[in-house]
N, C-alpha and C positions, 0 to 999 in steps of 0.2 A: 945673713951669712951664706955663703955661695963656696958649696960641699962639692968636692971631684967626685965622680961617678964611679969608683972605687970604695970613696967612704959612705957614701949610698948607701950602695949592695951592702956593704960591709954592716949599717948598722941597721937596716932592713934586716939582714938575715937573723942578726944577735935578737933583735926584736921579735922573729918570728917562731924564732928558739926557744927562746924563754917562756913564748904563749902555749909554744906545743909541747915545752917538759913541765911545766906549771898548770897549763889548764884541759887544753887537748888528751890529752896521752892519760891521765885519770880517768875522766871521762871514759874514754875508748876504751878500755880495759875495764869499765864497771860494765860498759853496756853488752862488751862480750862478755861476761863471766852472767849477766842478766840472761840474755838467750842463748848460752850456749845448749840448754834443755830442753830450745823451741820454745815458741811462745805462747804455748798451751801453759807448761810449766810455771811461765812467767806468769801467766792471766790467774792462775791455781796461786798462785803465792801470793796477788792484790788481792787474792778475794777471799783471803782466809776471814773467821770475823773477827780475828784481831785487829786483822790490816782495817776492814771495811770501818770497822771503830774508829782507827787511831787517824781515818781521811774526816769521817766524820767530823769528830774531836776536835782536827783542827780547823776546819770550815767554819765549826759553830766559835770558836773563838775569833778567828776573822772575821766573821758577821756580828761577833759584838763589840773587836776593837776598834775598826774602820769606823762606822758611824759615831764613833765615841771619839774618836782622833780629831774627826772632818771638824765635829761642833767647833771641840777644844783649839784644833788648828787654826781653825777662820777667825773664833773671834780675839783670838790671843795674836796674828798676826793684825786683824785690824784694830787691836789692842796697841800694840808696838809701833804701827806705821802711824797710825792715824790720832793718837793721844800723848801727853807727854803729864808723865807722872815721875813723883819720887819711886826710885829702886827699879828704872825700867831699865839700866842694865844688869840689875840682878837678874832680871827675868830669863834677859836674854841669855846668859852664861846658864839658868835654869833648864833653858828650854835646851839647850848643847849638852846638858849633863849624859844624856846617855850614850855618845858621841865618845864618850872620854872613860867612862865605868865601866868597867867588865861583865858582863851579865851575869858572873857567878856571884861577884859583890852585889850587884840588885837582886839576888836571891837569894844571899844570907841577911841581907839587911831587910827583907820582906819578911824573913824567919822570925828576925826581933822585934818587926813590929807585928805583927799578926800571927806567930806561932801561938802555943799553949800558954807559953809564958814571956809572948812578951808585952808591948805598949797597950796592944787591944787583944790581949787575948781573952777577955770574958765574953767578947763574940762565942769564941767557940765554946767556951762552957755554959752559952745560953744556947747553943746549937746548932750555931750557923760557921762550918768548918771552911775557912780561909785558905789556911796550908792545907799541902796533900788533898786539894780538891780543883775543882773549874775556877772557883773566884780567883784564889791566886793566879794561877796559870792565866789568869786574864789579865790579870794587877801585872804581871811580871812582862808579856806583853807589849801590854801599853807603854809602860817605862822604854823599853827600848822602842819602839815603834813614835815615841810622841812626837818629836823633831820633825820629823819629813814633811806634814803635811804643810804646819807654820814655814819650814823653810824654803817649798817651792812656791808658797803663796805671796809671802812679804814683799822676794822681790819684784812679782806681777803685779803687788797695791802702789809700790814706790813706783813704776812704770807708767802706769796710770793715773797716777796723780787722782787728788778728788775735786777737778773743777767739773764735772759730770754731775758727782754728787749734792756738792753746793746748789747749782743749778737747780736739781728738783728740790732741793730742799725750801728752796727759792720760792718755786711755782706749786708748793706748798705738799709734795708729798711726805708722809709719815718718813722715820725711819726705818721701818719695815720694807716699806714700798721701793724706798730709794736702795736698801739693800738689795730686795729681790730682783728689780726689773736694772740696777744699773749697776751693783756691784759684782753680783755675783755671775752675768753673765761675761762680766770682764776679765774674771780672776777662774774661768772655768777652766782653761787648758792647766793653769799652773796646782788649780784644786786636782785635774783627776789625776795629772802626771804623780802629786804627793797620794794619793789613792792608793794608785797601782804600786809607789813604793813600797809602802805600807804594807801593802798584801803582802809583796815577797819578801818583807821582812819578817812578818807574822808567819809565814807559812816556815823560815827556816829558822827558826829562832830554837836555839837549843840551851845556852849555859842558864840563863835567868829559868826558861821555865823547867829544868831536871830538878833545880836544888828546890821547889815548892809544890813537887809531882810526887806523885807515889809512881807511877809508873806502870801501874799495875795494866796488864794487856786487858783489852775490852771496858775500861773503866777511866784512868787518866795516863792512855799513853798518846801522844802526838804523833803525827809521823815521823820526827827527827828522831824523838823517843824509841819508836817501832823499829830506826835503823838500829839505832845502838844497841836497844836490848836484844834485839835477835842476833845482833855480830857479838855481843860482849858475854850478854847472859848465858844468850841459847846454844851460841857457837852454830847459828845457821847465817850460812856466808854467804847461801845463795838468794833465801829471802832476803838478809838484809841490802842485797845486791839491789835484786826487783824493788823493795821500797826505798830505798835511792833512787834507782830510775824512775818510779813512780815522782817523786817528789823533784827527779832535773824537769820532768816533762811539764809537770807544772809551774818551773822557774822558766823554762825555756815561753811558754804561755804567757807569761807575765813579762819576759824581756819583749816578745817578739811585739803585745801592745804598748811595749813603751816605746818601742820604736816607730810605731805607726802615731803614736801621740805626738810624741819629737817631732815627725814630720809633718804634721797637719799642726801643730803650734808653731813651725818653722816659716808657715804660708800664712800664717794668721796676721 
């Protein structure tokens, strides 16, 4: 369809409008209200040891969902691509569910199955506390994090095809062997690209893990958490400024290698 140079501009500009009253212009207004103090101020307000906690907190939940995704995601997409079972499109609407649930519903429905009283709560009456601790908060996670990794890998296995696979399996290598040395280096731009999802989804995830947190500063708050409570709780507008800006700069880290992913998967 061949647009006059009029409706161009025209819908270039509405487009560029809308990025800069929707995404731009928040932004720009958290990062001046961040240094309007100087950046001493700023650096004083990431390094209180609440803050340092709640970067912590969320690293070490990162560093246990990712590797726990990656397993899940490989072998459930080469589950789906590569096998043909009763209920495998259950699976697959499974694997979408957090796509479509609210993170507050996967955090009340974590409450009833792992709070005090509900499906497994004698975990916690034997000791081992679920809600209002790290496990949950990692359980809550996962749920929304599970997708990414199976869906940017699935369509790299159908891509691929398995006549590579057959082949060694052929010339008699294990399935071990035939995974490490010929699938997995095929399906590696689509595995790290679902990685790095992953990360920035873990890293801003707020509804699921508030409702299975206590919240408590220095003990289970997250960064997203460390925004809130200090703007809601504490009524400090300027911390919770600097840990927003804390927490764009590491989204912006995590766009900026997805883009460098993009383009060296784009050349592959």
């Amino acid at each position: 369809m061949n647009l006059s140079w009029p409706t161009r501009i025209s819908l270039r500009v509405v487009a560029l409008g809308y990025l800069f009253v929707l995404l731009v212009l928040p932004l720009v207004i958290i990062l001046l209200r961040t240094f309007e103090k100087g950046i001493g101020a700023f650096i004083d307000s990431i390094t209180t040891p609440a803050a340092i906690s709640a970067f912590q907190l969320s690293m070490i939940i990162v560093a246990i969902v990712v590797p726990l995704n990656v397993i899940f995601g490989i072998f459930t997409a080469l589950a789906l691509v590569r096998g043909k079972f009763p209920g495998r499109t259950l699976v697959q609407g499974i694997v979408d569910l957090p796509f479509a649930v609210s993170p507050v519903v996967v955090g009340v429905a974590l409450i009833l199955l792992w709070g005090a009283n509900g499906w497994f709560g004698g975990l916690e009456s034997a000791g081992f506390k679920v809600i209002f601790g790290l496990p949950g908060m990692v359980i809550a996670t996962i749920f929304v994090t599970l997708p990414f990794v199976v869906r940017e890998v699935e369509p790299v296995l159908h891509e691929i095809g398995d006549e590579q696979e057959q082949a060694a399996t052929t010339l008699g290598a294990t399935r071990w062997q035939t995974f490490w040395r010929i699938t997995l280096p095929a399906i590696r731009w689509g595995l790290t690209y679902g990685v790095v999802l992953t990360v920035a989804r873990a890293l801003g995830e707020f509804g699921a893990v508030i409702m299975v947190s206590s919240a408590q500063p220095g003990k289970s708050q997250t960064l997203t958490l460390l925004v809130h409570g200090r703007y809601i709780n504490d009524h400090n507008t300027f911390g919770a400024y600097s840990a927003a800006t804390l927490l764009m700069g590491l989204a912006l880290v995590t766009l900026l290698l997805m883009t460098l992913l993009e383009r060296k998967r784009g050349t592959k």
